[in-house]
N, C-alpha and C positions, 0 to 999 in steps of 0.2 A: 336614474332609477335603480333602487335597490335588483341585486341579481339575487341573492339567497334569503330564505324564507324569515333568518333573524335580523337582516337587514331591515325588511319589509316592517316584521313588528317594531326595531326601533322607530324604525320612522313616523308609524303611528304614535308610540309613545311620546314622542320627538315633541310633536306637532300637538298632542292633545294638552302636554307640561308647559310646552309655551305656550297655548291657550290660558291655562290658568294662573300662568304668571304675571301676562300681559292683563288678566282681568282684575286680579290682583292691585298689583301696580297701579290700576286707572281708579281702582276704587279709592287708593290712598290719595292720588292727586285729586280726587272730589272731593274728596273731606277738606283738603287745607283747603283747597279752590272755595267750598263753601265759607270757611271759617276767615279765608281772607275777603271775603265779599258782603260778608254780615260786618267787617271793619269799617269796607267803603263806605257801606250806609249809615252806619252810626245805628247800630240795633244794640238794642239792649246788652250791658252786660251780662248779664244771666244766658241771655242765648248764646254769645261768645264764648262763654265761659262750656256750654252744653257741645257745643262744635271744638270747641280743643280738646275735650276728656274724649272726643270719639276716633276724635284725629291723634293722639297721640296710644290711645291704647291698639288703634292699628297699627302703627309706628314700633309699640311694642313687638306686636306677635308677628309682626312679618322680620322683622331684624329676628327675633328667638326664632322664626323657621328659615330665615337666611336666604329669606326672598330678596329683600335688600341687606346690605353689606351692617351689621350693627354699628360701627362708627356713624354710617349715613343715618342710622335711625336717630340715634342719638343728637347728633348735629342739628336734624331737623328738629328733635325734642324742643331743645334748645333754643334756634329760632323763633319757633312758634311761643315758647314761654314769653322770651323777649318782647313780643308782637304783641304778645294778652295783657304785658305788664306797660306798655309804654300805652296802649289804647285805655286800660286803666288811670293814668295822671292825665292823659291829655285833655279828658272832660272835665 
């Protein structure tokens, strides 16, 4: 337990920044998670196409606010381009 009063407040701060980080974070794994499960089904490209412009502009602005590392943003960019381009030849 914090003993002095700015202790106290970081801890709140602590605890409320990893909240929103953690919320963060799970929001990005939703988006791929949807965009990779609109694949398994075989949904339309257009909707694929709708779930990686959501997924990668999150990708964006969390890498530019350095919630994730931007190399990782980018990486994943990447990926998921690979994933939208290869689901495009296969049908």
């Amino acid at each position: 337990m914090p003993l002095h009063k700015s202790a106290e407040k970081r801890l709140r701060q602590s605890e409320r920044r990893n909240a929103r980080n953690r919320a963060r974070k799970k929001e990005l794994k939703v988006l791929v998670k949807n965009m990779q499960k609109l694949i398994d089904t075989r949904a339309d490209k257009a909707e694929v196409e709708v779930a990686y412009r959501s997924a990668v502009q999150k990708l964006d602005r969390l890498g530019v606010k350095n919630y994730i590392h931007a190399n990782k943003a980018s990486r994943k960019k990447s990926q998921l381009t690979r994933l939208l381009n290869s689901y495009g030849k296969a049908e």
